[in-house]
LUMZA-606775 format. One record per residue (C-alpha): x, y, z. Coordinates in nm, 4 decimals, padded with zeros to 6 digits. Example, Ala and Ser with C-alpha at 12.3 -4.5 7.8 and 13.67 -1.06 7.14 Angstrom:
         X         Y         Z
   01.2300  -00.4500   00.7800
   01.3670  -00.1060   00.7140
// end
This chain:
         X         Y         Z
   00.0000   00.0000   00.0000
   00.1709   00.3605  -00.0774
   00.2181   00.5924   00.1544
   00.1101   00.8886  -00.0844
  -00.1589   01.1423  -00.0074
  -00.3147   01.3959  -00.2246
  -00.2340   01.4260  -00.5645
   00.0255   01.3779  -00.7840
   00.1318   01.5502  -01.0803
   00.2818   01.3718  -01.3657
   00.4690   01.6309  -01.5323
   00.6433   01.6878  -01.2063
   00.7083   01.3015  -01.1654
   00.8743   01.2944  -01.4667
   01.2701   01.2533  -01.4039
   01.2119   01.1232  -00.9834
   01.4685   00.8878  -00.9437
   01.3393   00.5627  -00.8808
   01.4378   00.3594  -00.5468
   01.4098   00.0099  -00.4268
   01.3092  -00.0795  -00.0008
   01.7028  -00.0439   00.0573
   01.7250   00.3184  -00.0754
   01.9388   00.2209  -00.3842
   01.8351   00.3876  -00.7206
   01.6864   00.1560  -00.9956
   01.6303   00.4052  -01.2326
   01.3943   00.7238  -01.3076
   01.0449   00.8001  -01.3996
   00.9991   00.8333  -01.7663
   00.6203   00.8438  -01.8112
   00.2747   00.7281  -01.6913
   00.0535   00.4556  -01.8552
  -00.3226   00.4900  -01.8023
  -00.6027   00.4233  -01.9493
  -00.8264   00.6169  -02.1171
  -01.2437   00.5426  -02.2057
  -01.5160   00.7939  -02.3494
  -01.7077   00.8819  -02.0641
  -01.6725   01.0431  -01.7256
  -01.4704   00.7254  -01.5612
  -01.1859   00.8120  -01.4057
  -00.9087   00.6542  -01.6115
  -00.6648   00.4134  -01.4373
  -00.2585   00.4606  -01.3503
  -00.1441   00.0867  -01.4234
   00.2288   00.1646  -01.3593
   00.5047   00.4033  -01.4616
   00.7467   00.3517  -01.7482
   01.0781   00.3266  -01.5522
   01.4455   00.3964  -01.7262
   01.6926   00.1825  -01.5704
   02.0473   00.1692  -01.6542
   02.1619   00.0763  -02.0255
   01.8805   00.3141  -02.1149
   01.6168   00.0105  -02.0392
   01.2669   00.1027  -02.0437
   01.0881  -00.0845  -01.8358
   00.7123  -00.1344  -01.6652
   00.6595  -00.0667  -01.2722
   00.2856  -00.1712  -01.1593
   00.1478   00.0789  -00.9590
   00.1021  -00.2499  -00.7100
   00.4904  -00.2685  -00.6783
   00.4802   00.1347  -00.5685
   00.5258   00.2351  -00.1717
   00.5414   00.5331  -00.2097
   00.5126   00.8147  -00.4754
   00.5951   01.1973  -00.4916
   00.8050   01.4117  -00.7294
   01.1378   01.3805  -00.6979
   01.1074   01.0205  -00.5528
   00.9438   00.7368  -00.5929
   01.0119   00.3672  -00.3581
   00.9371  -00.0039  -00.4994
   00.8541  -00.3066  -00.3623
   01.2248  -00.3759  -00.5102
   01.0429  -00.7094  -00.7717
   01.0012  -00.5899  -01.0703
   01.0153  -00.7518  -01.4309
   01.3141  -00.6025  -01.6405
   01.1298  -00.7291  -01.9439
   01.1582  -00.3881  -02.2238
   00.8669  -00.1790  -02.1655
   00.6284  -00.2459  -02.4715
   00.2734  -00.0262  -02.4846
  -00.0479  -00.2204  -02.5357
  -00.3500  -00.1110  -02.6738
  -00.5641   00.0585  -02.5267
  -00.2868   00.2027  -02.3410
  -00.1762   00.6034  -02.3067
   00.1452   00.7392  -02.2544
   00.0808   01.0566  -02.0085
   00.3788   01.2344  -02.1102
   00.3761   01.1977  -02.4516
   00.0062   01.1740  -02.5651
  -00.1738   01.3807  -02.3058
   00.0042   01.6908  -02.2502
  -00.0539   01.9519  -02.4681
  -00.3611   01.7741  -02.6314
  -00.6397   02.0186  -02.7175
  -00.9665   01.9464  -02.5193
  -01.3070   02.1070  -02.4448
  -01.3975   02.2329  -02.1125
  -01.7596   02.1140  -02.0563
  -02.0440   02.2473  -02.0694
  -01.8943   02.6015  -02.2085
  -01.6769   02.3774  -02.4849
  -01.4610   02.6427  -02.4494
  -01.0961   02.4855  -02.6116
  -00.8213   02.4524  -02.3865
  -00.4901   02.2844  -02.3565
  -00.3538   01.9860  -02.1401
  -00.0526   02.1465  -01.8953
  -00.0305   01.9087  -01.6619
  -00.2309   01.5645  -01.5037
  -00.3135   01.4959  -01.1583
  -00.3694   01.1373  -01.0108
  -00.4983   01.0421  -00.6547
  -00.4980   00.7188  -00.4883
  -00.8573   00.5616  -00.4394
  -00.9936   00.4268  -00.0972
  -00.9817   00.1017  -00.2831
  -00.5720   00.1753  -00.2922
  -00.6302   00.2087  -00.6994
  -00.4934   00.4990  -00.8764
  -00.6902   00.6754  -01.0999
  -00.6445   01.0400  -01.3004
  -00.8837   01.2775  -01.1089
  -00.8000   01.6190  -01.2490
  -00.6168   01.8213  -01.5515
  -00.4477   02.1596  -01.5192
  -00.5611   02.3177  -01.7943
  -00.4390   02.6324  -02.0058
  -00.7254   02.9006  -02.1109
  -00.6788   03.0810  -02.4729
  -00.3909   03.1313  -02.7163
  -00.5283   03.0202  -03.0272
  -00.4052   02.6713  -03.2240
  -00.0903   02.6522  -03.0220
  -00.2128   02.7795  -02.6801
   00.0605   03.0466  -02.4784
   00.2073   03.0888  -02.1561
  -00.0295   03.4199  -02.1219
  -00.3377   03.1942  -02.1310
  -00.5162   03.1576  -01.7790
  -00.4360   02.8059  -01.6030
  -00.7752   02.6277  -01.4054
  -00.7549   02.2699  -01.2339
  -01.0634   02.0968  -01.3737
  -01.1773   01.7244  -01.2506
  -01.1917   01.4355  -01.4890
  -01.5149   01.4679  -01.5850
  -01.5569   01.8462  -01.6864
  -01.2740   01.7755  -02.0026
  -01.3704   01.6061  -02.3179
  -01.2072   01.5056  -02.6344
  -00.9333   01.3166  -02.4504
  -01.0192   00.9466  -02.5715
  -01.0175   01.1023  -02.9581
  -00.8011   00.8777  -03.1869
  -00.6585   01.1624  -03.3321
  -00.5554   01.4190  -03.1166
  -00.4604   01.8185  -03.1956
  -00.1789   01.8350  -02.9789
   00.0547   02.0850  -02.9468
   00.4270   02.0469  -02.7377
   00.4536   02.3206  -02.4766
   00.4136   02.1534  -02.1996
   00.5811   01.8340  -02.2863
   00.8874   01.9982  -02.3897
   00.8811   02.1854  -02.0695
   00.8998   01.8337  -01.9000
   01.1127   01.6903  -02.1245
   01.3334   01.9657  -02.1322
   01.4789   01.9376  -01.7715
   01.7012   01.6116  -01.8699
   01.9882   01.5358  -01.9845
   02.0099   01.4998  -02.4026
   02.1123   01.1473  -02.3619
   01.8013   01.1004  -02.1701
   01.5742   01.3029  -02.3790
   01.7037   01.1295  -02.6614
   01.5641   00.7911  -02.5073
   01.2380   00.9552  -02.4314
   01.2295   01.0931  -02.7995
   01.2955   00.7518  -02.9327
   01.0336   00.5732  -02.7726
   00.7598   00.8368  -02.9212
   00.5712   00.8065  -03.2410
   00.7427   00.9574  -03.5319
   00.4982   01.1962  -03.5901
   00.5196   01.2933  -03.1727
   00.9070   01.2620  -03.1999
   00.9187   01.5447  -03.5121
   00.7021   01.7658  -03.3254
   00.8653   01.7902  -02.9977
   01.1852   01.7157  -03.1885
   01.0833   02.0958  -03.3628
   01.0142   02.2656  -03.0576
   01.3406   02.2115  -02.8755
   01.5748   02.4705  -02.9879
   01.8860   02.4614  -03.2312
   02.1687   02.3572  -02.9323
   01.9128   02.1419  -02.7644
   01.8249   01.9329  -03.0391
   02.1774   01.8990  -03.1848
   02.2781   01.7552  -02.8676
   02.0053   01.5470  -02.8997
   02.0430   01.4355  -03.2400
   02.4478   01.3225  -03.1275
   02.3010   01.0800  -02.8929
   02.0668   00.9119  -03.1404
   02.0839   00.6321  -03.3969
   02.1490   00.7132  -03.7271
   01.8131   00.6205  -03.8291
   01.6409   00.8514  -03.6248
   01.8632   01.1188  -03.6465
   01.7944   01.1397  -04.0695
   01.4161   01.0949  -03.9768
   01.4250   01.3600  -03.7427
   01.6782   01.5937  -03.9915
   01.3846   01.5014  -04.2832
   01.0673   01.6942  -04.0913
   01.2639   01.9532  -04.0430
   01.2417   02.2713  -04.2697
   01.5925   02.2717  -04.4610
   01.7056   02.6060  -04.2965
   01.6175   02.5091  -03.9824
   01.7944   02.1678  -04.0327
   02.1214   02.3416  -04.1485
   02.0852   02.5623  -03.8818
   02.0873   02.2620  -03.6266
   02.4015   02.0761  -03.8137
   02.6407   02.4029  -03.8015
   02.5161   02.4051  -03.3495
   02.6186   01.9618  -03.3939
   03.0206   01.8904  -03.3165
   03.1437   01.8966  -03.6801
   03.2042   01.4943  -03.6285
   02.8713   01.4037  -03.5479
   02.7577   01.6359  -03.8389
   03.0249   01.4548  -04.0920
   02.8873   01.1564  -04.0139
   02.4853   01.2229  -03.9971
   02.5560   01.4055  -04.3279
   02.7593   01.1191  -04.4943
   02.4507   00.9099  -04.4259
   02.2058   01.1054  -04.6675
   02.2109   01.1120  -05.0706
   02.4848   01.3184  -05.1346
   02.2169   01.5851  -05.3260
   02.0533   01.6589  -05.0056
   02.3808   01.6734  -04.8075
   02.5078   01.9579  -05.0609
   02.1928   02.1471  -05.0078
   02.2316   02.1398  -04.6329
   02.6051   02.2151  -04.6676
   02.5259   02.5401  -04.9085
   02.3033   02.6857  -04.6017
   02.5136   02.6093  -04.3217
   02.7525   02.8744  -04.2657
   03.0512   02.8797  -04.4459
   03.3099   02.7849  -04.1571
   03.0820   02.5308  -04.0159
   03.0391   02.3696  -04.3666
   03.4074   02.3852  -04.4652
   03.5112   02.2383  -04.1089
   03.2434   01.9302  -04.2082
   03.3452   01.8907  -04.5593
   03.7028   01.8223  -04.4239
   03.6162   01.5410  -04.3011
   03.4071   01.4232  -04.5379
   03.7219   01.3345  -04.7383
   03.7561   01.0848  -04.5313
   03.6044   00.7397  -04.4321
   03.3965   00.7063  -04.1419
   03.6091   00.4576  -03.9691
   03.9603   00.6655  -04.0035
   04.1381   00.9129  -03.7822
   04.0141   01.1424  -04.0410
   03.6673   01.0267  -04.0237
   03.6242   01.0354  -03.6411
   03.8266   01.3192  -03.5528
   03.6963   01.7097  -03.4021
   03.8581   01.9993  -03.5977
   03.8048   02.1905  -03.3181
   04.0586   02.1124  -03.0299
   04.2270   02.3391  -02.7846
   04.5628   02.4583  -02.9530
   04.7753   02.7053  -02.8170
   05.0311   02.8934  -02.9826
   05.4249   02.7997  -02.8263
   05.4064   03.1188  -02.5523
   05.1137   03.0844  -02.4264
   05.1354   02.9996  -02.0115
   04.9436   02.7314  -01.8100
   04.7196   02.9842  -01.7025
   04.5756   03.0320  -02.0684
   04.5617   02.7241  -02.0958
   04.3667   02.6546  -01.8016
   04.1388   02.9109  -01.8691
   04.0700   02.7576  -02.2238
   03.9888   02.4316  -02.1072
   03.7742   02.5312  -01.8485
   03.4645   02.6566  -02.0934
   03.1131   02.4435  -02.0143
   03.1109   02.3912  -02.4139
   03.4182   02.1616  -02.3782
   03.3628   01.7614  -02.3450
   03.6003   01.6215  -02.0559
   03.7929   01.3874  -02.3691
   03.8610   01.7642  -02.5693
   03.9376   01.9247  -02.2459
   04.1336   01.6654  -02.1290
   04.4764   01.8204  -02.3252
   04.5689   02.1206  -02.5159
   04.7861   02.0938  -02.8720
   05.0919   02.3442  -02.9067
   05.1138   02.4505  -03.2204
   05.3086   02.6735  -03.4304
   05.0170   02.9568  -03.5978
   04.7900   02.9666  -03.7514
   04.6204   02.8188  -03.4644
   04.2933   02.7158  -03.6325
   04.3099   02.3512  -03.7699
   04.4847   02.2887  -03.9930
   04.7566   02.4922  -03.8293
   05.0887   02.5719  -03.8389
   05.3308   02.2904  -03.7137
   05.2376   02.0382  -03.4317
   05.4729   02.0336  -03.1601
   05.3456   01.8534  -02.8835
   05.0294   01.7713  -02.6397
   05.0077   01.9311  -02.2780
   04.7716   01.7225  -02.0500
   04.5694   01.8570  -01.8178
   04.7345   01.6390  -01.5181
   05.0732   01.8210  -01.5816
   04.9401   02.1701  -01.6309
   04.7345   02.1829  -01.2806
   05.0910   02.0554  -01.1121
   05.2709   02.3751  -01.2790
   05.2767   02.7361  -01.1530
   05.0548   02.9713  -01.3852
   05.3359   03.1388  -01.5431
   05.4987   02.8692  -01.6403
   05.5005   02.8287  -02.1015
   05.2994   02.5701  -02.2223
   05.5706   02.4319  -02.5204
   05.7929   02.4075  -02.1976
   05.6010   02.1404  -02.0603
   05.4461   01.9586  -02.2865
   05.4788   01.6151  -02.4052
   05.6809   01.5959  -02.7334
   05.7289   01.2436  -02.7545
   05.3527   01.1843  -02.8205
   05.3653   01.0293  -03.1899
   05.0461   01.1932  -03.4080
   04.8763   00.9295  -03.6338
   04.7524   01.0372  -03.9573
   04.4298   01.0939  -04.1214
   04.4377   00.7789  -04.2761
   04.4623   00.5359  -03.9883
   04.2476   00.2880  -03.9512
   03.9617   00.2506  -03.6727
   04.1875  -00.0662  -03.5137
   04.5107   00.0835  -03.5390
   04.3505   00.4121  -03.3305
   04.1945   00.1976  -03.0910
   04.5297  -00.0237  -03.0204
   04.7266   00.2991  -02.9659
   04.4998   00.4998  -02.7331
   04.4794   00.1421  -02.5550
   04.8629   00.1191  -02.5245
   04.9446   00.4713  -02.4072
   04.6604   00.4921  -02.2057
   04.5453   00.8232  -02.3911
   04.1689   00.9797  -02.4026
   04.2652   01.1743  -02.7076
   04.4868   01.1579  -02.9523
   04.6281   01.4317  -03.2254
   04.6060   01.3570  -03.5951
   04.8033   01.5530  -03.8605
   04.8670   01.5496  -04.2322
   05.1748   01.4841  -04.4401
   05.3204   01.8484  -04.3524
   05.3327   01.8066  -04.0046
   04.9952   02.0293  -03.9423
   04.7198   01.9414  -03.6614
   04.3750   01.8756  -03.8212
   04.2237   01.7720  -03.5338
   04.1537   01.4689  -03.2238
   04.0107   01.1896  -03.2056
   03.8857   01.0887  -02.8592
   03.8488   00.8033  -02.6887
   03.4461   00.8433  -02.7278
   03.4414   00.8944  -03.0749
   03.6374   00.5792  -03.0936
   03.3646   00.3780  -02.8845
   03.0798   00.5425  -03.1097
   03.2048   00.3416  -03.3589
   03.3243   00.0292  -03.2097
   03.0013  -00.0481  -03.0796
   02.6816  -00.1843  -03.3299
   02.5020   00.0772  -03.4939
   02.1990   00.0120  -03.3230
   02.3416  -00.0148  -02.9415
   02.1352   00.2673  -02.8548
   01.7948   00.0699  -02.8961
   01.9822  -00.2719  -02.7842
   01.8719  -00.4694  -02.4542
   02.1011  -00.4957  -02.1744
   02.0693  -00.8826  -02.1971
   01.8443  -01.1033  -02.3408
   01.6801  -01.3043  -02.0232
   01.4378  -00.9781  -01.9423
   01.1310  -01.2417  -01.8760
   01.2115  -01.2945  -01.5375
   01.1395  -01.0624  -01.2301
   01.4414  -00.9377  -01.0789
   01.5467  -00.8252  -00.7471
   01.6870  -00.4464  -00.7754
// end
């Protein structure tokens, strides 16, 4: 029986880490199933859709729930790690209610789904009891419409097959996670769901977000998109990630989206079209921290220290002779990030730094990369042409995107997910 009172919201559920009798984490809230009827019954919560780690979505009856309140929620600690698969006649709170258009009865006045409110029965059932509700702002209702709490049974239109539904308020849920997280919650939406909310995220957002998807998704997603806007979204991508969701279209399309891109961000992804996926060329970022030979730790510090910087391309800095944006002048050596925090601020970078690391070409081979950051014990490693010029890193992440099957993102964790399990 849960210890809950009052209601519950489920946009504010959404993210509560998930914990088992012991007070160790099994995973977090990704959505609500219920069920929805014409009529004024109050539909019932049958469980939550649970992500647990290896991005595993999984169902959680609302039998196996203690207790339940944003932020956290405490199992029974059994449930079935068998991958969460909707039935019919099932609805996905999250991503099917919010933001639906309804009518407010009897003034049928049309209003928009904010939010979703559940209470626990006297029969210990959970049921959806009330909507908070958004008043006004034409097809795609605004934050400057009035907000009203209505019960169950003063809303209609909710068990249409085919909703109007807009994405304010889901995004607003959604938008609160991590990308790799919104990513899974994007992927387990409908396509036509996934484009819309996938359009209402902004450029950065949904760049990050297309970087942690699979390649089919990510050209689905890049397709619904107006051709500006998806340009616009490959130039905010890491010029990698961009190479390669670009190298996956017909090359017509991926000229067009090149053409509108800006031209820096286009001529830092064409460089690496040149090359094949699976070579240093292929995987590497054009954009790593080089410093010219004077700089001092203390610039260099500062560089690596920006939020936009992943830990693997803030890991090390690359002294180079100018120019100093890739390619640049010539490559003398790698200062890691260890050594510089051990040296006084004053101290000059090409001073310091290691010499003796050996660059690998563009043309290396996904193996041979993988063997040498494996033997030195490297996140990164600099790659250079014929001349002796940096044209970028590859890092020990790229490396794994590419190791691992194309479709790892959707994969299991295992294959024995039929049994209950103790967690």
């Amino acid at each position: 029986m849960s210890t809950t009172t009052g209601r519950v919201f489920v946009g504010r559920l959404a993210g509560s880490t998930v914990f088992d009798p012991n007070g160790d984490q099994v995973g977090r809230v990704r959505d609500v199933v219920t069920t929805i009827r014409s009529g004024a019954e109050l539909p019932q919560v049958l469980g939550l859709v649970v992500e647990v780690p290896m991005r595993r979505r999984i169902f959680v009856p609302m039998s196996s729930v203690t207790a339940l309140e944003p932020g956290q929620v405490v199992t029974t600690g059994l449930v079935n790690m068998r991958r969460f698969e909707q039935r019919a006649g099932e609805t996905l709170v999250l991503a099917e209610v919010l933001d639906r258009r309804v009518d407010l009865v009897p003034s049928r006045e049309r209003v928009g789904v904010v939010d979703v409110a559940m209470e626990q029965s006297r029969r210990g059932d959970w049921e959806i009891t009330h909507l908070t509700l958004r008043k006004g702002g034409g097809g795609a209702f605004r934050r400057r419409g009035e907000v009203v709490v209505a019960a169950w049974a003063q809303v209609s239109g909710l068990a249409e097959e085919e909703p109007n539904q807009d994405t304010t308020s889901i995004v607003a849920s959604l938008g609160r996670m991590h990308a790799a997280d919104l990513a899974s919650a994007l992927q387990d939406l409908s396509p036509k769901r996934r484009a819309e909310v996938a359009a209402a995220l902004d450029d950065e957002q949904l760049a990050d977000v297309l970087e942690e998807l699979g390649e089919d998704v990510q050209i689905e997603i890049l397709g619904a998109l107006a051709q500006e806007r998806a340009a616009d979204v490959l130039e905010a991508m890491a010029p990698d990630d961009a190479a390669d969701l670009l190298g996956e279209l017909p090359p017509r399309q991926a000229e067009e989206l090149l053409e509108l891109m800006e031209p820096d961000d286009a001529e830092d992804v064409r460089r690496l079209l040149v090359y094949d996926e699976y070579t240093a060329g292929g995987m590497m970022n054009p954009e790593p921290v080089v410093l010219p030979p004077e700089a001092t730790v203390a610039e260099a510090l500062a560089r690596v220290s920006h939020a936009e910087l992943s830990p693997t391309l803030a890991a090390q800095v690359y002294v180079c002779a100018p120019p100093l944006e890739t390619p640049t002048g010539r490559f003398i050596g790698v200062a890691h990030i260890q050594r510089l925090l051990r040296e006084p601020p004053s101290a000059i970078v090409s001073h310091i730094c290691d010499t003796g690391l050996e660059p690998v070409p563009p043309e290396t081979e996904l193996p041979q990369v993988t063997t040498y950051l494996a033997t030195y014990n490297l996140v990164a490693l600099p790659v250079v042409d014929e001349a002796g010029h940096l044209l970028g890193t590859v890092t020990v992440d790229d490396v794994l995107d590419h190791l691992l099957p194309d479709d790892w993102r959707e994969r299991d964790a295992d294959e024995t997910d039929d049994e209950p399990a103790d967690v």
